[in-house]
PyMOL Python script that loads the backbone (N, CA, C, O; Angstrom):
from pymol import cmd

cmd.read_pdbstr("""\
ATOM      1  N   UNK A   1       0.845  -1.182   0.000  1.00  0.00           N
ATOM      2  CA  UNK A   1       0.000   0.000   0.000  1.00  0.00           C
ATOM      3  C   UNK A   1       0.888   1.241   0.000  1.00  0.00           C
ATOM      4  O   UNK A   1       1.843   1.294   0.775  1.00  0.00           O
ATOM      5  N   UNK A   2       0.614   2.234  -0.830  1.00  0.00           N
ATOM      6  CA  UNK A   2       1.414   3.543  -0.844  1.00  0.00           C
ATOM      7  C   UNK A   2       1.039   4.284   0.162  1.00  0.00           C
ATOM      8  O   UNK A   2       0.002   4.047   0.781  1.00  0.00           O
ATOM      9  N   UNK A   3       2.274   5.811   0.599  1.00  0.00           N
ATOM     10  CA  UNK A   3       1.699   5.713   1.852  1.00  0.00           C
ATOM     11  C   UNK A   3       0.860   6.960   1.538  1.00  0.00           C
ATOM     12  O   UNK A   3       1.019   7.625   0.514  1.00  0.00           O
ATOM     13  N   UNK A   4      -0.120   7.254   2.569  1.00  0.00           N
ATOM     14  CA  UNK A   4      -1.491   7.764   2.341  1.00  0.00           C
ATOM     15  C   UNK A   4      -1.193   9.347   1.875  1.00  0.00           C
ATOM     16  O   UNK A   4      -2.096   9.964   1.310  1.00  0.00           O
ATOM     17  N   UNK A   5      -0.170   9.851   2.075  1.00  0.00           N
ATOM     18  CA  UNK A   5       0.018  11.441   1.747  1.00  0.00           C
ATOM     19  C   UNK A   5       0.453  10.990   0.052  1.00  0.00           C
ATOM     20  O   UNK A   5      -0.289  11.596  -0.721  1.00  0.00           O
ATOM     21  N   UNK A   6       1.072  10.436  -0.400  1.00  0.00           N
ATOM     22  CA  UNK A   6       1.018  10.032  -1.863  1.00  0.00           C
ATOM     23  C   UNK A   6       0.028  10.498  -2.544  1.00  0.00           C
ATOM     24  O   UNK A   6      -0.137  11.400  -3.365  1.00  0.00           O
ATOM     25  N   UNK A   7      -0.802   9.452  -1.882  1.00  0.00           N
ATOM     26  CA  UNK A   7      -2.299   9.351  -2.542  1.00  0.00           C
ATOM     27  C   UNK A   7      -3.435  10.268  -2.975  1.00  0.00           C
ATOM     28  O   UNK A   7      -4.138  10.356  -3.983  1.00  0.00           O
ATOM     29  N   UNK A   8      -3.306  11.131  -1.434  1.00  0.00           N
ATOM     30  CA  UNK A   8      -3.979  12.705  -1.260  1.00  0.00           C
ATOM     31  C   UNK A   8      -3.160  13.202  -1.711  1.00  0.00           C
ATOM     32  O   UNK A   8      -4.055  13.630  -2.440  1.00  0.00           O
ATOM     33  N   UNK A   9      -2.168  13.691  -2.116  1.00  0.00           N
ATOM     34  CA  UNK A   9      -0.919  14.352  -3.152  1.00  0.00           C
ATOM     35  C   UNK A   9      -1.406  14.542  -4.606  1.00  0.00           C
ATOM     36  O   UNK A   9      -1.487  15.599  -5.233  1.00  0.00           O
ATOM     37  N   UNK A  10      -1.829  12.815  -5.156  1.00  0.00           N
ATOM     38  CA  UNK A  10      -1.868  13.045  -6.013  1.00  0.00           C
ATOM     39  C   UNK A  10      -3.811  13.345  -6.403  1.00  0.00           C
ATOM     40  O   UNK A  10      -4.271  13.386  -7.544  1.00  0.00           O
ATOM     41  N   UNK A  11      -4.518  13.492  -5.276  1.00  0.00           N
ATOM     42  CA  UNK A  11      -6.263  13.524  -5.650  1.00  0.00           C
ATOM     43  C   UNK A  11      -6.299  15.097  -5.810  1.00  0.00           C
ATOM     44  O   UNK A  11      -7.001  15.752  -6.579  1.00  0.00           O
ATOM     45  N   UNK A  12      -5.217  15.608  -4.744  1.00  0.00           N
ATOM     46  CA  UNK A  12      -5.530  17.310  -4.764  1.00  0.00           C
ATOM     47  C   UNK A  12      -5.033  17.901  -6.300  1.00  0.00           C
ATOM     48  O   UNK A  12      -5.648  18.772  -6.915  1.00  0.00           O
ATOM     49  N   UNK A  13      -3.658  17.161  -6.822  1.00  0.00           N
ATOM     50  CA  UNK A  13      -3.316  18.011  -7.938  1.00  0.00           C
ATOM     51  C   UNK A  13      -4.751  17.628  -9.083  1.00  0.00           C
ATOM     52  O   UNK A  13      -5.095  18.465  -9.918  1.00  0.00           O
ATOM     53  N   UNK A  14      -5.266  16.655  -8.990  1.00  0.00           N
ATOM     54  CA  UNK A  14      -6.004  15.725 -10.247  1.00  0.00           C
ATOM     55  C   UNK A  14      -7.353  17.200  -9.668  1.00  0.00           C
ATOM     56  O   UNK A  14      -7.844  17.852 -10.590  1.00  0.00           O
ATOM     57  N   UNK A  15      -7.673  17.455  -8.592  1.00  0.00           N
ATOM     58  CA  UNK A  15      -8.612  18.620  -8.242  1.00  0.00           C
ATOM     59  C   UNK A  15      -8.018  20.004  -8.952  1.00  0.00           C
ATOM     60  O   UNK A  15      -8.864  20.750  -9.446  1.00  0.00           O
ATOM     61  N   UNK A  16      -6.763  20.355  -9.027  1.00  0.00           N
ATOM     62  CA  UNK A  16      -6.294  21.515  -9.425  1.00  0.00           C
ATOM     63  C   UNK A  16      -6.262  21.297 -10.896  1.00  0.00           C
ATOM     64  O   UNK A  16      -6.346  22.355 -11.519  1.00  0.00           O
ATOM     65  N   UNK A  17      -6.204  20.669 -11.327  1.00  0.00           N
ATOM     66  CA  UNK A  17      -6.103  19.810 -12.824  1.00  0.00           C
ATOM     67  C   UNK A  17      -7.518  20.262 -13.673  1.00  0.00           C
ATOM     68  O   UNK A  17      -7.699  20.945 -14.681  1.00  0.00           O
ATOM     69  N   UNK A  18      -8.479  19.482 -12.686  1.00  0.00           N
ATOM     70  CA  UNK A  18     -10.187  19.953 -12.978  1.00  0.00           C
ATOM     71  C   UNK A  18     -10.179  21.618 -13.157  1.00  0.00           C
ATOM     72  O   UNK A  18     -10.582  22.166 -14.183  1.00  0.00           O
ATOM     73  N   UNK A  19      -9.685  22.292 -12.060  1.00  0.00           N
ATOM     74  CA  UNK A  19     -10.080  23.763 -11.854  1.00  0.00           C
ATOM     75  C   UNK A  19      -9.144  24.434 -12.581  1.00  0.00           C
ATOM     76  O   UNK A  19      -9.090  25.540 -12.045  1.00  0.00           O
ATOM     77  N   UNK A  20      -8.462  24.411 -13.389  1.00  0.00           N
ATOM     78  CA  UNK A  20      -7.518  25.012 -14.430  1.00  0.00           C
ATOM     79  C   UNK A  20      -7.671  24.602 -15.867  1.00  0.00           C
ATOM     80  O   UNK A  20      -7.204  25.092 -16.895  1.00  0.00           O
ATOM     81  N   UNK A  21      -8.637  23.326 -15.607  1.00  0.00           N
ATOM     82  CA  UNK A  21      -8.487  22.905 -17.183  1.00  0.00           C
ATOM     83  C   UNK A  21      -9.114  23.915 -18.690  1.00  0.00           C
ATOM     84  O   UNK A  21      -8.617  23.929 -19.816  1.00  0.00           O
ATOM     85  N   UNK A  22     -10.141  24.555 -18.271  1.00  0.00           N
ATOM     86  CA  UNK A  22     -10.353  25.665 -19.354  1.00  0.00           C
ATOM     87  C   UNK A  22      -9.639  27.043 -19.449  1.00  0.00           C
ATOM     88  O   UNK A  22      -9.910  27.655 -20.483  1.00  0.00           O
ATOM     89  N   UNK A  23      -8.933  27.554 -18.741  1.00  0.00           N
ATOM     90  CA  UNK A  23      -7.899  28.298 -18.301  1.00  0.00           C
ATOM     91  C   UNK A  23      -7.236  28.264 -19.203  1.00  0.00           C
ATOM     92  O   UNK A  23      -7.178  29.037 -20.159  1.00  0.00           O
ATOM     93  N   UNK A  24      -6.392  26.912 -18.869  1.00  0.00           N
ATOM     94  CA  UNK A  24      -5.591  26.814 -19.938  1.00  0.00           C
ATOM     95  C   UNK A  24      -5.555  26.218 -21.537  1.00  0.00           C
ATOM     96  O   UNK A  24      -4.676  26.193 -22.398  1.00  0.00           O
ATOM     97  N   UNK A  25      -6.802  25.808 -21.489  1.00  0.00           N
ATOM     98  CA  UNK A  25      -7.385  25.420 -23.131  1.00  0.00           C
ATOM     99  C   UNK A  25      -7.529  27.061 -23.808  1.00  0.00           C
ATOM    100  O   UNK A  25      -7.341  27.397 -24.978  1.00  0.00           O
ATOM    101  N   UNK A  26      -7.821  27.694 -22.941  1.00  0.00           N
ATOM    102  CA  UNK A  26      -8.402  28.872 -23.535  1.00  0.00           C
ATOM    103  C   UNK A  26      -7.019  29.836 -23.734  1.00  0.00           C
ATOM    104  O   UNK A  26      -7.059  30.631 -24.673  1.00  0.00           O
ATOM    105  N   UNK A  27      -5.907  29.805 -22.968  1.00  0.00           N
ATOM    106  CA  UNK A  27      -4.536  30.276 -22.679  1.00  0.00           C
ATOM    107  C   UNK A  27      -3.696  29.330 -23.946  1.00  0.00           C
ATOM    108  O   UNK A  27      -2.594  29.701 -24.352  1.00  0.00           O
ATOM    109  N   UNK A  28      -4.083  28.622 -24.254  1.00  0.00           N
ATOM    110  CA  UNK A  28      -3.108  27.500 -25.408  1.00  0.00           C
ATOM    111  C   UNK A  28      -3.487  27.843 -26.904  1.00  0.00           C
ATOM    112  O   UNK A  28      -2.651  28.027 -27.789  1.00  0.00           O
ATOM    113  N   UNK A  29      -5.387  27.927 -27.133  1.00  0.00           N
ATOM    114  CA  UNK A  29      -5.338  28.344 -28.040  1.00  0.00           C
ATOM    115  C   UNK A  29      -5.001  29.762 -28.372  1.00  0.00           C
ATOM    116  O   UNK A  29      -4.975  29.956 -29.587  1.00  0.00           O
ATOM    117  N   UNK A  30      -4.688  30.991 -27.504  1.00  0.00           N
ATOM    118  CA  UNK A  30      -4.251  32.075 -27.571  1.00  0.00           C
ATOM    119  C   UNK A  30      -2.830  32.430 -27.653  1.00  0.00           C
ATOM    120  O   UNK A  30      -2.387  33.553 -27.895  1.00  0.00           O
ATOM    121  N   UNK A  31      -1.997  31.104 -27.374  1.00  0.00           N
ATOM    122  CA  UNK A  31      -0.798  31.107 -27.518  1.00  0.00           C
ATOM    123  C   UNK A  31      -0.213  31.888 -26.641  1.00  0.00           C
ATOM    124  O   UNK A  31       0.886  32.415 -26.812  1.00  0.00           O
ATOM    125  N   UNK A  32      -1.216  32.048 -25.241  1.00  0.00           N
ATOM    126  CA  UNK A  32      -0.490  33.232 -23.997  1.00  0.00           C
ATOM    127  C   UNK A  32       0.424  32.277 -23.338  1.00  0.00           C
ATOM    128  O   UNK A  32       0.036  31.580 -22.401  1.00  0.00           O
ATOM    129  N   UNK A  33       1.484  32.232 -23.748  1.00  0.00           N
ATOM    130  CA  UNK A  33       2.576  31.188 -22.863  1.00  0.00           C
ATOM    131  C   UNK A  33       3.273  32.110 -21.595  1.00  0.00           C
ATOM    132  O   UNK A  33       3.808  31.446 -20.707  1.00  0.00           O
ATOM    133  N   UNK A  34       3.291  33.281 -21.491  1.00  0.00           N
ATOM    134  CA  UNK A  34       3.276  33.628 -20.475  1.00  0.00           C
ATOM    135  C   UNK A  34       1.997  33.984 -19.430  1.00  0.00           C
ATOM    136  O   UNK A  34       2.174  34.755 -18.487  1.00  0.00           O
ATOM    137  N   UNK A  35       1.315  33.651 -19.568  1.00  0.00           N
ATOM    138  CA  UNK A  35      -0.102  33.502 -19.035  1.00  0.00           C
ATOM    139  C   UNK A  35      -0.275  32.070 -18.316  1.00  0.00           C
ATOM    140  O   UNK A  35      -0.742  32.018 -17.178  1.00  0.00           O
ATOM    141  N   UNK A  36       0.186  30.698 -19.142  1.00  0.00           N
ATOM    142  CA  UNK A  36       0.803  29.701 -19.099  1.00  0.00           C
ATOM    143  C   UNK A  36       1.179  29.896 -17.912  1.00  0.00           C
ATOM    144  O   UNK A  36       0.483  29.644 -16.928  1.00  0.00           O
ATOM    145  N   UNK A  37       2.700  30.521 -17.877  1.00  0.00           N
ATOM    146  CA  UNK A  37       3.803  30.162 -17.152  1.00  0.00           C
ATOM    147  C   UNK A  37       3.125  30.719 -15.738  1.00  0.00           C
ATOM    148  O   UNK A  37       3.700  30.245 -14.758  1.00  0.00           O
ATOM    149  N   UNK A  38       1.972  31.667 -15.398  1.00  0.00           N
ATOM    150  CA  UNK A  38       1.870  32.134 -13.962  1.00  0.00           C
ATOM    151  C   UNK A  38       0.746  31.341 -13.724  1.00  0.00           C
ATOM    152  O   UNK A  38      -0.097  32.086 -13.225  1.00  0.00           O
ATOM    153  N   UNK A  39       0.290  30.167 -13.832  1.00  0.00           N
ATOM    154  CA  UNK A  39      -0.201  29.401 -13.808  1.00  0.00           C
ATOM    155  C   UNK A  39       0.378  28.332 -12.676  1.00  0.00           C
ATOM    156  O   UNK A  39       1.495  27.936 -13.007  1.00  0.00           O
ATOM    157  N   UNK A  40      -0.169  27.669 -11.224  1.00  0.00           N
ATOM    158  CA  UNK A  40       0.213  27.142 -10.730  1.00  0.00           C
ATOM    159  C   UNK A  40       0.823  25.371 -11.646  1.00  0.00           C
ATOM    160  O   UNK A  40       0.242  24.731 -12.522  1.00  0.00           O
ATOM    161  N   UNK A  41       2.052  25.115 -11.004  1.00  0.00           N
ATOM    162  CA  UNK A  41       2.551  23.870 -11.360  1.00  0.00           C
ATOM    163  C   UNK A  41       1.777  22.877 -11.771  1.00  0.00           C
ATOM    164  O   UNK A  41       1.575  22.559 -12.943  1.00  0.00           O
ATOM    165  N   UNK A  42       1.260  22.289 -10.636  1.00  0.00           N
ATOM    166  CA  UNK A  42      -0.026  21.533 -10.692  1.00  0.00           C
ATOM    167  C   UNK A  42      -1.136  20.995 -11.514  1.00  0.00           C
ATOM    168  O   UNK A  42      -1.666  19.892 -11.650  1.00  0.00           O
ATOM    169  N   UNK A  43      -1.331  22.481 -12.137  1.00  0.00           N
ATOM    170  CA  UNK A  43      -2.061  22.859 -12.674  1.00  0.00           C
ATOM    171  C   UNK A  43      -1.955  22.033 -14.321  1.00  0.00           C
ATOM    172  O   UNK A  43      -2.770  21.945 -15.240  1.00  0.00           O
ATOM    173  N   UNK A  44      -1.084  21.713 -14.212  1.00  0.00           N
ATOM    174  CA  UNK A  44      -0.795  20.894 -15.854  1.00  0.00           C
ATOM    175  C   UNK A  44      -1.119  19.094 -15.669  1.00  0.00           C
ATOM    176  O   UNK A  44      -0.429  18.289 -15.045  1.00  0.00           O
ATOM    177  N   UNK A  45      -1.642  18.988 -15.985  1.00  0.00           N
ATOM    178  CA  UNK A  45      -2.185  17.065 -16.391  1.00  0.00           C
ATOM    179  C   UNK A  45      -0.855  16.083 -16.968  1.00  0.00           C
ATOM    180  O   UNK A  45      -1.018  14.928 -17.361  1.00  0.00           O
ATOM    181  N   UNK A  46       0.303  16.696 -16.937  1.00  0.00           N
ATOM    182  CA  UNK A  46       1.383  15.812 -16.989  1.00  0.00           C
ATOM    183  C   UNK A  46       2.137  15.276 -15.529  1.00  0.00           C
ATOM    184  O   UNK A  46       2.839  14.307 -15.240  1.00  0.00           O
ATOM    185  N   UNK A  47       1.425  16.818 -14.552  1.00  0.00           N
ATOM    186  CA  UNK A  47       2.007  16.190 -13.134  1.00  0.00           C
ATOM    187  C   UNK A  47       0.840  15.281 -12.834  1.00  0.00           C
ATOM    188  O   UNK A  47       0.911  15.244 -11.605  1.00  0.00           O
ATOM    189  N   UNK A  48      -0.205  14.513 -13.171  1.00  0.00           N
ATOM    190  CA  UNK A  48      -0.696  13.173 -12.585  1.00  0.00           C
ATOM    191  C   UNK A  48       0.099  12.214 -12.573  1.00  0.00           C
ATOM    192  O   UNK A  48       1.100  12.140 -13.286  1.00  0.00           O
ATOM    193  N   UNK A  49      -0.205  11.522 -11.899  1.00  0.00           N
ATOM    194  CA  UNK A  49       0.382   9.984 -11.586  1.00  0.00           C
ATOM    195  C   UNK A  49      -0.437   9.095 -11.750  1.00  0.00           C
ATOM    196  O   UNK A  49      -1.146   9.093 -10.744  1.00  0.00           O
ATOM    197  N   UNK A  50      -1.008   7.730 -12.978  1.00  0.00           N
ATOM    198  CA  UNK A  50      -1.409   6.701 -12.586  1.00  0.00           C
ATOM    199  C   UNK A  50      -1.198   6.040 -11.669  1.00  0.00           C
ATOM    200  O   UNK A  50      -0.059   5.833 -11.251  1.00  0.00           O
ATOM    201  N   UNK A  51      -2.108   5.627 -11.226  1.00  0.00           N
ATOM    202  CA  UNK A  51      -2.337   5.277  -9.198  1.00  0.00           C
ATOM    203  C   UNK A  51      -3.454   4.074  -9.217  1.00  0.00           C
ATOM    204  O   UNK A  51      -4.657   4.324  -9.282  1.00  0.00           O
ATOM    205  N   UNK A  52      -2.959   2.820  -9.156  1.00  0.00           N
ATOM    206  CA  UNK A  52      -4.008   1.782  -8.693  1.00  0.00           C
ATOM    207  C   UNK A  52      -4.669   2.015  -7.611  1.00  0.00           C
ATOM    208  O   UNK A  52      -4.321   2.251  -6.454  1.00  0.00           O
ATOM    209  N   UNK A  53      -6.110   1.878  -8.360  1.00  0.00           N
ATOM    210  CA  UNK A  53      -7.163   2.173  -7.814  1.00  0.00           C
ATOM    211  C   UNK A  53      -7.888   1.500  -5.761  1.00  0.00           C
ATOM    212  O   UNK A  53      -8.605   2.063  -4.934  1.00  0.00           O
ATOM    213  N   UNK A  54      -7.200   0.161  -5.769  1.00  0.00           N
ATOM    214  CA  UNK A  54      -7.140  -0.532  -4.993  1.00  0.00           C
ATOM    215  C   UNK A  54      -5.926  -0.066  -3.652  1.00  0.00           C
ATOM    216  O   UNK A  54      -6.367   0.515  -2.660  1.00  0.00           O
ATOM    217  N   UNK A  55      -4.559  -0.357  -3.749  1.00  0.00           N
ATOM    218  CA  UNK A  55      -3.582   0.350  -3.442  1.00  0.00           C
ATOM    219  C   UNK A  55      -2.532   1.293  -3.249  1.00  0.00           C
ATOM    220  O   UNK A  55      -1.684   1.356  -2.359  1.00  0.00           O
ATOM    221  N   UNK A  56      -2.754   2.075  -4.323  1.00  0.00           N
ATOM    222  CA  UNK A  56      -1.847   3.330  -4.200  1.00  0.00           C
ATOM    223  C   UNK A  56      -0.707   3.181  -5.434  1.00  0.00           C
ATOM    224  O   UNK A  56      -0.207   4.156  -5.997  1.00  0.00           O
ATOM    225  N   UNK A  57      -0.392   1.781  -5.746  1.00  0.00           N
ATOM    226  CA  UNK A  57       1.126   1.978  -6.153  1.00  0.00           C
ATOM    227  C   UNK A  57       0.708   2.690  -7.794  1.00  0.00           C
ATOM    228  O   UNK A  57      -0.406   2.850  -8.292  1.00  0.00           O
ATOM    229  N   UNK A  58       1.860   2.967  -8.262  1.00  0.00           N
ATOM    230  CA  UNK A  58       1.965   3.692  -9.194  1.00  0.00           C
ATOM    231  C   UNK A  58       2.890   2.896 -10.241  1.00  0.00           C
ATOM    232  O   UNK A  58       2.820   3.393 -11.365  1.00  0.00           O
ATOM    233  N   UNK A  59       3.590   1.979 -10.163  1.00  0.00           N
ATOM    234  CA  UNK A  59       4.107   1.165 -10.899  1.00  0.00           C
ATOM    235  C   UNK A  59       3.353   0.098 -11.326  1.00  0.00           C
ATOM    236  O   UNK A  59       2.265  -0.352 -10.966  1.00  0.00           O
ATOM    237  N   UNK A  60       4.086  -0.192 -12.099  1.00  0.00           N
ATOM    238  CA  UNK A  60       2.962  -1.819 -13.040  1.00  0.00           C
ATOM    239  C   UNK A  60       1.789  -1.342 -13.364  1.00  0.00           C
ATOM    240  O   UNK A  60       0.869  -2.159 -13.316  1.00  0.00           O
ATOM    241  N   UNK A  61       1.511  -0.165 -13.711  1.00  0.00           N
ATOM    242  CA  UNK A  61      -0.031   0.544 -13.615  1.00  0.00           C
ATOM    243  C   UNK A  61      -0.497  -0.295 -14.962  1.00  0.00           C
ATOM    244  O   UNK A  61       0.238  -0.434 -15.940  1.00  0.00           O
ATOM    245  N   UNK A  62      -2.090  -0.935 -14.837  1.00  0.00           N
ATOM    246  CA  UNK A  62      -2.752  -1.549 -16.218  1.00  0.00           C
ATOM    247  C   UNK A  62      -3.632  -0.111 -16.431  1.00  0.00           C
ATOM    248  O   UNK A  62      -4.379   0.252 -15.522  1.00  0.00           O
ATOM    249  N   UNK A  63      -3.546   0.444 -17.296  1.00  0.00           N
ATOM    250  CA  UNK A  63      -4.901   1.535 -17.893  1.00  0.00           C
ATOM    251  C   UNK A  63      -5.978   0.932 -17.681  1.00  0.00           C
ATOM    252  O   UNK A  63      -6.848   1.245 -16.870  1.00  0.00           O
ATOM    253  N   UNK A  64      -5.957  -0.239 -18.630  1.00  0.00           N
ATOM    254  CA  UNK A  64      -7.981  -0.351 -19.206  1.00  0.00           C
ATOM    255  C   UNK A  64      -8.360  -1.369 -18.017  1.00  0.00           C
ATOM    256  O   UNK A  64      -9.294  -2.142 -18.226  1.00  0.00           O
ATOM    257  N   UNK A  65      -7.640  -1.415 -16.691  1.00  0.00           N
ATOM    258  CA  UNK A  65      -8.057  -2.135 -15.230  1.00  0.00           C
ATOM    259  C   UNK A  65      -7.713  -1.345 -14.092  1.00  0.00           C
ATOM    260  O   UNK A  65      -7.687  -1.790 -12.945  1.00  0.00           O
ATOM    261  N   UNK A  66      -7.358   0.233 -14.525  1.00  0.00           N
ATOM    262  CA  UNK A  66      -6.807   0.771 -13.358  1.00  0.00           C
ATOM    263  C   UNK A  66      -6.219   0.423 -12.130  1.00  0.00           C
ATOM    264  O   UNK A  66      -6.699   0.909 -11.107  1.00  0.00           O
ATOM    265  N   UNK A  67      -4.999  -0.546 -12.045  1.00  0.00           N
ATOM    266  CA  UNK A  67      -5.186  -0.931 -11.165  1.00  0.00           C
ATOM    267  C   UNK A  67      -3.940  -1.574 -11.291  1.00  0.00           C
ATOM    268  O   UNK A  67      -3.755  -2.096 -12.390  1.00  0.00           O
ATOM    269  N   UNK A  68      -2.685  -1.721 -10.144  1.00  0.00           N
ATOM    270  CA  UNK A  68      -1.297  -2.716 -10.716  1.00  0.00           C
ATOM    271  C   UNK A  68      -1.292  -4.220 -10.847  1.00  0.00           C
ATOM    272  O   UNK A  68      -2.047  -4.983 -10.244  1.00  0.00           O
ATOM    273  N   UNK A  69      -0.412  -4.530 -11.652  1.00  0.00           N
ATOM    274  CA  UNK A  69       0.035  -5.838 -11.920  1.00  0.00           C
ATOM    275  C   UNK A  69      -0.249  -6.600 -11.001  1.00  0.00           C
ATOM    276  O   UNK A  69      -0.957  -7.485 -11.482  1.00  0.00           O
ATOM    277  N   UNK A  70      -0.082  -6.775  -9.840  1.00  0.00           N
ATOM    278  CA  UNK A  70       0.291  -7.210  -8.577  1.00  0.00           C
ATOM    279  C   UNK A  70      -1.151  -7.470  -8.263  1.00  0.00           C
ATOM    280  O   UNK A  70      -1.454  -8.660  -8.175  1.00  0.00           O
ATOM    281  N   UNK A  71      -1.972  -6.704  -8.101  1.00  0.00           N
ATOM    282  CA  UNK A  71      -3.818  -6.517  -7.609  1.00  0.00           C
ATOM    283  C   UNK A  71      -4.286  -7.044  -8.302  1.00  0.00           C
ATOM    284  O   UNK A  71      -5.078  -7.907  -7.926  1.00  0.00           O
ATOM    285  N   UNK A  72      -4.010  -6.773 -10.048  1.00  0.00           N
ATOM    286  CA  UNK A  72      -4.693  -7.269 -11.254  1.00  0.00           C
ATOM    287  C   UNK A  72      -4.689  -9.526 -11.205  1.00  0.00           C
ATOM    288  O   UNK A  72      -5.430 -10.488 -11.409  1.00  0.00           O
ATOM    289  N   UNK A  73      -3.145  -9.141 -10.745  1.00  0.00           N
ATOM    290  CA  UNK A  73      -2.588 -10.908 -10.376  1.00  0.00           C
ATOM    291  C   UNK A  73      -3.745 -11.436  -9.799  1.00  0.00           C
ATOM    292  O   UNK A  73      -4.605 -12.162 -10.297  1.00  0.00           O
ATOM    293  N   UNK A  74      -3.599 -10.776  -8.217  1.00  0.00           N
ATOM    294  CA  UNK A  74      -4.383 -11.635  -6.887  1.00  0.00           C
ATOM    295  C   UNK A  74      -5.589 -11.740  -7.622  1.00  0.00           C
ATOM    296  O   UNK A  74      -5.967 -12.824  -8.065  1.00  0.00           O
ATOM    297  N   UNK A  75      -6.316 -10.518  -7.805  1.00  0.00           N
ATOM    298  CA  UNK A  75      -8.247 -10.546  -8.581  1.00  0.00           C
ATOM    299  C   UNK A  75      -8.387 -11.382  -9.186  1.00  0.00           C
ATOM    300  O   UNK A  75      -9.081 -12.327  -8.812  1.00  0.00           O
ATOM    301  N   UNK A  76      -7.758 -11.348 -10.392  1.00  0.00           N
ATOM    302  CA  UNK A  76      -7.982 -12.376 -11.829  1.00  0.00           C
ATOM    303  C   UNK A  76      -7.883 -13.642 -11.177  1.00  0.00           C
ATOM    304  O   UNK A  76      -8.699 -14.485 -11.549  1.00  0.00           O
ATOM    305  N   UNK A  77      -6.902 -14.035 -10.104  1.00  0.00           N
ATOM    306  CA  UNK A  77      -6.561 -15.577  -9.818  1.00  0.00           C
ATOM    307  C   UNK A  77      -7.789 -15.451  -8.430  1.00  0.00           C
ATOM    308  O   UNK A  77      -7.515 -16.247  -7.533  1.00  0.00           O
ATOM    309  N   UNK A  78      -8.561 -14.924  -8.261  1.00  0.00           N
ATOM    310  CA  UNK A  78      -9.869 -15.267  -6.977  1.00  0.00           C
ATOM    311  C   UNK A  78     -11.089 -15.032  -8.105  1.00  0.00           C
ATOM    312  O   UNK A  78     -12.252 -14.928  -7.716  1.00  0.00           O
ATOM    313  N   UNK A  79     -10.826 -14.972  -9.202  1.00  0.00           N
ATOM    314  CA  UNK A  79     -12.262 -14.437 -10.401  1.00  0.00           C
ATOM    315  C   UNK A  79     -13.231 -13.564  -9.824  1.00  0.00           C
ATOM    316  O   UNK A  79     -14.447 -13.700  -9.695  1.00  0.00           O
ATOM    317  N   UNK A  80     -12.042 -12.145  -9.329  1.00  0.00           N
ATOM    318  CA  UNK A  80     -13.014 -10.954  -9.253  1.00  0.00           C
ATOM    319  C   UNK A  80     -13.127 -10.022 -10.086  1.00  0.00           C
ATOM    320  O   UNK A  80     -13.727  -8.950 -10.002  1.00  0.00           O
ATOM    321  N   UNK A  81     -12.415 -10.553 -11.048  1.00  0.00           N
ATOM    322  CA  UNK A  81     -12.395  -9.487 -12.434  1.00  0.00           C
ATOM    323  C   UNK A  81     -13.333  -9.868 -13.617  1.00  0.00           C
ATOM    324  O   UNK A  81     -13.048 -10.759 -14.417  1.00  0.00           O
ATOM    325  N   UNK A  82     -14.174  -9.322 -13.653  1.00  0.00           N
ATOM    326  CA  UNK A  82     -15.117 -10.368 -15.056  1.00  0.00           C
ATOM    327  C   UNK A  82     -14.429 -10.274 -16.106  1.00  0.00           C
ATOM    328  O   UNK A  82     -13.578  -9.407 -16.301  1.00  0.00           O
ATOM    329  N   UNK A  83     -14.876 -11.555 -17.216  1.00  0.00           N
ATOM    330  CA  UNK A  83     -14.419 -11.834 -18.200  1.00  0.00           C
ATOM    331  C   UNK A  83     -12.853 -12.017 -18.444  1.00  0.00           C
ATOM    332  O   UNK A  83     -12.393 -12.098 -19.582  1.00  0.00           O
ATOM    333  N   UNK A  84     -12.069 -12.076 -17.296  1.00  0.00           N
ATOM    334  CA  UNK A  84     -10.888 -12.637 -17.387  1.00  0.00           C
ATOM    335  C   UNK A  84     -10.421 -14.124 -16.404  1.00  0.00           C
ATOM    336  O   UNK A  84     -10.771 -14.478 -15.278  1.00  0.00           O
ATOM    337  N   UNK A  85      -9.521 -14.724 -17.381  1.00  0.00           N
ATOM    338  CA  UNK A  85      -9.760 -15.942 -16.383  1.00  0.00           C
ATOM    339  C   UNK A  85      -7.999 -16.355 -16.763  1.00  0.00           C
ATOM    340  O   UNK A  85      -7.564 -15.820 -17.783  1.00  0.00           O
ATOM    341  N   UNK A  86      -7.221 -17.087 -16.132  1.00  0.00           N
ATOM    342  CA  UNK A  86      -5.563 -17.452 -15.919  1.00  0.00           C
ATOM    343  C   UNK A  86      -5.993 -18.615 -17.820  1.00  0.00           C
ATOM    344  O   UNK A  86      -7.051 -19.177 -18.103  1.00  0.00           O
ATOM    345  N   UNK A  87      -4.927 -18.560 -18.511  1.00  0.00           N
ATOM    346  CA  UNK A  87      -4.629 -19.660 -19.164  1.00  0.00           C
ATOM    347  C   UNK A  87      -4.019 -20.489 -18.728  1.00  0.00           C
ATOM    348  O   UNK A  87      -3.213 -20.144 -17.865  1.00  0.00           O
ATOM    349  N   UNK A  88      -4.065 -21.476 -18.970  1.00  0.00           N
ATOM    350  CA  UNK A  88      -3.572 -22.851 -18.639  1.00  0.00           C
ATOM    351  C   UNK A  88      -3.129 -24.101 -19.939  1.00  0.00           C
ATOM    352  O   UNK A  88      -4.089 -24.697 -20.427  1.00  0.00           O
ATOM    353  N   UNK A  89      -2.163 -24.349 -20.295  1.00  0.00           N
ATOM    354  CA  UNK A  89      -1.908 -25.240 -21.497  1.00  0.00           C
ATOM    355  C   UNK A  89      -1.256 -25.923 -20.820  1.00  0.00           C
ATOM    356  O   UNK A  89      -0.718 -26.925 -21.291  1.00  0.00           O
TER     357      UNK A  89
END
""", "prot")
cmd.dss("prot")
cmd.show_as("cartoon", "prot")
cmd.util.cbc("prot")
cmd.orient("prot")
């Protein structure tokens, strides 16, 4: 489990993310790059972090299961994930 200030770290920027996002759509197509630049850090959608949804970690991240390697493992092998199931040959 990641540890919990991580986590809230990364929900507040993904909140500052929301509240800047037409700001700066509207600042990009105007080409105000210094308008841009006084713009809090945050504020840009490249500082997110994919973050499994279950635990925190941020590595092994799956997109279309939100969620790491590791979680995705345990689920799939207890069949809490629908429509996926272990192969076996």
């Amino acid at each position: 489990m990641a540890k919990e200030s991580w986590i809230t770290r990364n929900a507040r920027k993904a909140r500052t993310v929301a509240k800047y996002a037409k700001l700066r759509a509207k600042l990009k197509a105007e080409k105000d790059y210094e308008g841009l630049t006084m713009l809090p850090r945050d504020a840009s959608p490249t500082r997110l972090v994919n973050r499994c949804e279950v635990t925190g970690r941020r590595r092994g991240f799956l997109r279309r299961f939100r969620m790491s390697r590791i979680t995705f493992r345990e689920m799939a092998s207890h069949g809490m994930i629908p429509g996926v199931t272990k192969s076996s040959w």
